[in-house]
Structures are given as C-alpha cells and as structure tokens.
N, C-alpha and C positions, 0 to 999 in steps of 0.2 A: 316333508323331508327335503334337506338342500334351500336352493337357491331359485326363487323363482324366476329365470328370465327367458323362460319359454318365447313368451310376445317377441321376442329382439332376435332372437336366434333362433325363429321357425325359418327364415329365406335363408338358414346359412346350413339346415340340415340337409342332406341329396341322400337318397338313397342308396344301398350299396348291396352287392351281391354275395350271396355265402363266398363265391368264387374267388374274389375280392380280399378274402378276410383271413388268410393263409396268412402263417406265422403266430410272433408271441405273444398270445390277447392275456394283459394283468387284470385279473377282474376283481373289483372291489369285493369281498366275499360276502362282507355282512351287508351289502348291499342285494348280493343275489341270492341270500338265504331268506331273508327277507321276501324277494318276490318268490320264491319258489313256496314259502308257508303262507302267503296271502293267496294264490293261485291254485297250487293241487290242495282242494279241499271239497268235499261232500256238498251237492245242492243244499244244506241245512248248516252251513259252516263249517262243520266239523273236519278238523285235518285227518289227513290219511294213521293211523295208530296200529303197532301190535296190538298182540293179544295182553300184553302188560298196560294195555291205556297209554304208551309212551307214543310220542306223536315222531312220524316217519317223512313226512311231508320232504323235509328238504333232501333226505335221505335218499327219495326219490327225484327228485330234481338234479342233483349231483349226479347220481349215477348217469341217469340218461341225456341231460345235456352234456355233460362231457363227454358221454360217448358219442353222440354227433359231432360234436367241435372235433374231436381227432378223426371222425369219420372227413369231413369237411377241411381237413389239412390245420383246421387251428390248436397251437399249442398252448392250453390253459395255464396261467401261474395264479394262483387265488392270494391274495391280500387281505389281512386279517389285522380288524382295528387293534390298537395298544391300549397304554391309559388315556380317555379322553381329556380334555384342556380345561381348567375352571371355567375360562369362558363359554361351555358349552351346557355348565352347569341348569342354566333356566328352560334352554332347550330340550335337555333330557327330563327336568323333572316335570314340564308341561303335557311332552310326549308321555311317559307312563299314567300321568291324569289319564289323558284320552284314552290310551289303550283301557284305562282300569272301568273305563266308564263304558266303553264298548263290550268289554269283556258281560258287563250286567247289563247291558239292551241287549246283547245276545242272547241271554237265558232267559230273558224275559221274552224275546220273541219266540222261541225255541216254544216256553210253557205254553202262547196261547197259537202255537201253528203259524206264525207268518213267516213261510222259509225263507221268501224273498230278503225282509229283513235280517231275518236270523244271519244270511248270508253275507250282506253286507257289512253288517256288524262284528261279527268274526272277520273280514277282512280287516276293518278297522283295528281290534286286538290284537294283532298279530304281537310277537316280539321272539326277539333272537336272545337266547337266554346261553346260560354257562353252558348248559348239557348240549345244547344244538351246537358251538361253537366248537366242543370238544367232540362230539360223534362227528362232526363233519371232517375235523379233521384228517380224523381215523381213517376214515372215508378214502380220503383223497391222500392219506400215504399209503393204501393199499393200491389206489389202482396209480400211482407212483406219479401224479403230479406235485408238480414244485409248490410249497409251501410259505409263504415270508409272514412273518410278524413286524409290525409295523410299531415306531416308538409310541407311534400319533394315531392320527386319521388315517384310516388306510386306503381312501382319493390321495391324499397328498404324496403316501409313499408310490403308489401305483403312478402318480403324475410323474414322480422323481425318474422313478425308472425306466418310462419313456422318451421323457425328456432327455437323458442323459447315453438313449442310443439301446438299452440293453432290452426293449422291447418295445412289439411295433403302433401298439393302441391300446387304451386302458376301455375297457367295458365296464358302465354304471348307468344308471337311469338317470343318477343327479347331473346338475349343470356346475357342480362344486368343482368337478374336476378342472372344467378349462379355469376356474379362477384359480386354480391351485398351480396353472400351467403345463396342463396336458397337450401336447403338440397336437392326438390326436383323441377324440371319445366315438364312442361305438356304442350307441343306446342300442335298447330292445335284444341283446345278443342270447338275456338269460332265459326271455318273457317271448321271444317270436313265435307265430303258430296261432291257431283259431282260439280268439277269447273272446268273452262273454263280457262287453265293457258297456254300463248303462243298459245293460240291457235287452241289446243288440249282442250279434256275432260278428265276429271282425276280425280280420287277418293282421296281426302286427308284426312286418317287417324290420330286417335293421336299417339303422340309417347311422352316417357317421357325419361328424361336425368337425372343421380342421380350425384349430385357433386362431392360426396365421390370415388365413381365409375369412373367420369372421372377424376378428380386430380391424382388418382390410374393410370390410365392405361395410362395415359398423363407425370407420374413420377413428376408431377407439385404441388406446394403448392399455397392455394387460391391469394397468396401476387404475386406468379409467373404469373399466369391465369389472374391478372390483368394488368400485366407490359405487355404482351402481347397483351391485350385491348389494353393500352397505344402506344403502337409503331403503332399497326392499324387505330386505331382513334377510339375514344369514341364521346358521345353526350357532353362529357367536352372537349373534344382538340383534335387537327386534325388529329394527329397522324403522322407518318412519310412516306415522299412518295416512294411508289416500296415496303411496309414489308406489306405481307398481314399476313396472319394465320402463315402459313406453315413455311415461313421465320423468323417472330414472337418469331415460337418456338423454333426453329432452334439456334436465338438470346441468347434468355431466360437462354433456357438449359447450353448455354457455359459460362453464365454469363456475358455476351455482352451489358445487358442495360442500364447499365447508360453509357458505353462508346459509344456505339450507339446513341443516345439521347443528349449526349458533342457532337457527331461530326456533326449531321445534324441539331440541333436543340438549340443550346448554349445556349440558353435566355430562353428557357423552362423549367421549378419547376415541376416534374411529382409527388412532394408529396400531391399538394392540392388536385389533381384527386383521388391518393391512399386513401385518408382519407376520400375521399367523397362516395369513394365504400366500404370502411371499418367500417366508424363510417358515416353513412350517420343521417339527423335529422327522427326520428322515434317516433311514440307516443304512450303507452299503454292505451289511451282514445278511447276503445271502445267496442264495444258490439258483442258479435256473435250470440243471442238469435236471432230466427226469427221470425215475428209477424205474426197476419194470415192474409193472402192473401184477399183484400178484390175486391171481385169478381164483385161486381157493382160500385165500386170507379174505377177499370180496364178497363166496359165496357161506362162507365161514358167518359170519358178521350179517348179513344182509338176510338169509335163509335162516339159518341155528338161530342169530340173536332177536331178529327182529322181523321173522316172520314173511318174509318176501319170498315170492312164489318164482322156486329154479328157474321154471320156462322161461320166467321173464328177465329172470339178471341173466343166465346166459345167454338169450339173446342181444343183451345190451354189450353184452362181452364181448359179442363181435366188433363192436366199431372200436376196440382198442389195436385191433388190428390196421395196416392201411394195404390196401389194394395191389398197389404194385410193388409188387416185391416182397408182402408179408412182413413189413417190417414193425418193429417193436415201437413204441413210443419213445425208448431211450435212443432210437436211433435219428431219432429228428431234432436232439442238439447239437 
C-alpha cells in the first residue's frame, strides 16, 4: 500500500507525544479501517463478528480509538476515498489478486491447524468493502465526528486540508501523503499500543514527519520527492524494477529521471502521475463543526444491532467526555 520511501524518510521521523498531538488530526479513513480489520482479530484470523457472522472489527476500532483521541484533546475528522483514478486501475486489481489469494491460504491453513499461518494470512485478506464503509460511517455520525467525502483519494483531500490551514496533521500509515503535500503526517496514531509484529511484542508509538523538514534535510523539492515515488512505484504506475528509495534518490539528485525512465521504461508519461500528486481532484465541501455524540443512538446500534457488550461501550462513552470542565465534543470547535 502507498509509496515505499520508508529507507529516505526513517532520519526525518521524531517521535511525538500524545501530549503533542492536540487539535484537528484528518485521518485517512479507509486507511485506518483498514488497520483496525487487519489488527483486532482472533489468534486464528478471524475478525471480531456478531451473532449474524457480520464482521465488527472496525466497529471496534472506531469506537475506542476515538474515544481516546478526544480523551487525549485530539479532534478526529475522518476522510473517506471518492471514485478512484483509472490510473489506479492495475493497482486495485493486483491488490484483490492477493487478497483473493490469501483469503484461500487462510482456509486452507484454518483446515490443517496452522493458526500462526491462518493468522497471517487473514491479515493479508483483509479489505474495506461497501458495508464496512457505510456502518462506519453511521458510526461516527452518532458519536458526532466530522465526516468529508473526498472527490479523489482521500491522502490528497486530507493533504488539501491541512495544507490550506483548516487542520493541524493528517494521520495515515502511507508516505502518499507528503507526495500529495501534507505540511504535516502523524503515522501509527490508529495502530499505537502492544502489537504482535513478526512475531515479537512490540510497542508502537506515534511518530510524525514534517515535509518542510524532510524536503530540507533530503536537499529535495516536493516535484523531486515525487519523481522518486515515481521510479519506486506508486498506487499509479509500477515504477521501475531494482530503484528502490535509496537508489531513487541517488537517481534524482544527479538529475537521472527522465533519462532513467527513457531507458527502462520508453512508453511510460510519468506527467499524468506528477499532476495527479500535484493538482490532485479536491473539494472545499465540507464541515469541520462537530455535532454531539449521541450516546443512545451508539448504544442503540453497537448493543441491539451488533452485539456489543454495554459494559464495554459505556465505558468507552466516557472519553467523549473531556475533563475539565465536562465539556461536549461540539464544544472544542
């Protein structure tokens, strides 16, 4: 998923403190539903499910990290992809290969007992389908966070929005965002907390990445930072094979890309990509006010429809509350 220039932009992540992270974080949604149904799931893969076999996973996720994020002073506005781009056409239809391919190593590990597998493998399948996109919704116009539908990609509207002043950092896992021109990105915000990676247990913190900062220390302009996507491979084009980051920038810096790109690549136009992280389609249609949380529309829905046990959504019902002063969530725009 994304963009891989992890290798180039490890010296430019710093770690950052919940403390830190007050205000209005746009989070890519199908980004973070995504990690919340790869994550809360059963030692043996299986996502968390009513008693309808309907999968609950993100359901859970939503609820309880946004009740710490308001517990925490951060105010959530979740971004929700649009129609995606033709150019993005080969990249989607690769990705459901794989899911569809994991989806059967899964049952096939499942039939002969190997849970370790089984689990990773259902990692692998995951996917954010029509129904997850619309109960989360629902979701999250009950407990009265702001909403936006994006024309496009919803990095690029979540980049827009920060960039233009109307909030303070976009949270995603991808590195899409800064080519998209996110002033500020805030990884790990969805996924923090003791996980289970390789293996191992492991605490994953947030960490944030400032563009300005790494464009600076990288000697890079955002035009360069994307010719460099371009040669690795983006979710528009495959990119070129053996350039990973490091080589990329190696490329970049000599002035090597469009001669790189003639030699392995002739038939490829890397402007429609550049214009699509540049002027991607973006819309100022939309609201950031937050409405108030309606506290029995949550337990309505969460309890009656899908089987979640009271003790544990009212107690999440607490961090819609904030501390001093008892104040409402609509009250912190």
């Amino acid at each position: 998923m994304g963009v891989a220039l992890r290798d180039i932009i490890a010296d430019y992540k710093t770690p950052v403190t919940w403390d830190a992270l007050s205000g209005i974080a746009v989070i890519d949604a199908n980004n973070a539903l995504y990690q919340f149904l790869t994550i809360i799931r059963q030692p043996d893969g299986t996502p968390l499910m009513d008693t309808k076999g309907r999968v609950t996973s993100h359901l859970s996720g939503l609820l309880f990290r946004v009740s710490s994020f308001m517990e925490k002073g951060i105010k959530p506005v979740f971004v929700f992809d649009g129609k995606p781009t033709p150019l993005k056409k080969a990249t989607i239809d690769e990705r459901r290969k794989l899911r569809d391919a994991a989806g059967q190593k899964w049952k096939e590990a499942i039939e002969r007992g190997d849970e370790e597998e089984a689990y990773k493998q259902a990692r692998s399948s995951t996917r954010v389908d029509d129904t997850i996109i619309a109960t989360s919704k629902e979701l999250l116009g009950l407990m009265g966070v702001p909403v936006v539908q994006a024309p496009g990609e919803g990095e690029a509207q979540a980049s827009y929005m920060v960039a233009k002043g109307d909030a303070r950092y976009v949270v995603s896992q991808d590195y899409d965002t800064l080519l998209f021109g996110a002033p500020m990105l805030v990884r790990n915000l969805t996924v923090s907390g003791k996980r289970k990676i390789r293996g191992r247990q492991v605490t994953v913190s947030p960490e944030r990445i400032v563009l300005a900062e790494t464009l600076a220390g990288l000697k890079l302009t955002r035009e360069q930072l994307i010719q460099i996507g371009i040669l690795t491979g983006t979710d528009f084009n495959p990119g070129v094979e053996g350039v990973g980051a490091k080589t990329g920038l190696k490329i970049v810096l000599k002035g090597g890309f469009e001669a790189k790109l003639k030699e392995k690549q002739p038939d490829f136009d890397p402007a429609p990509v550049m214009e699509m992280f540049l002027h991607p389609p973006v819309t100022d249609d939309y609201a950031l006010a937050a409405g108030h949380p309606d506290a029995e529309g949550i337990r309505k829905m969460l309890c009656d429809n899908f089987d979640f046990s009271p003790e544990r959504i009212n107690k999440s019902l607490e961090g819609f509350t904030v501390k001093a002063g008892q104040k409402t969530l609509e009250s912190w725009f």
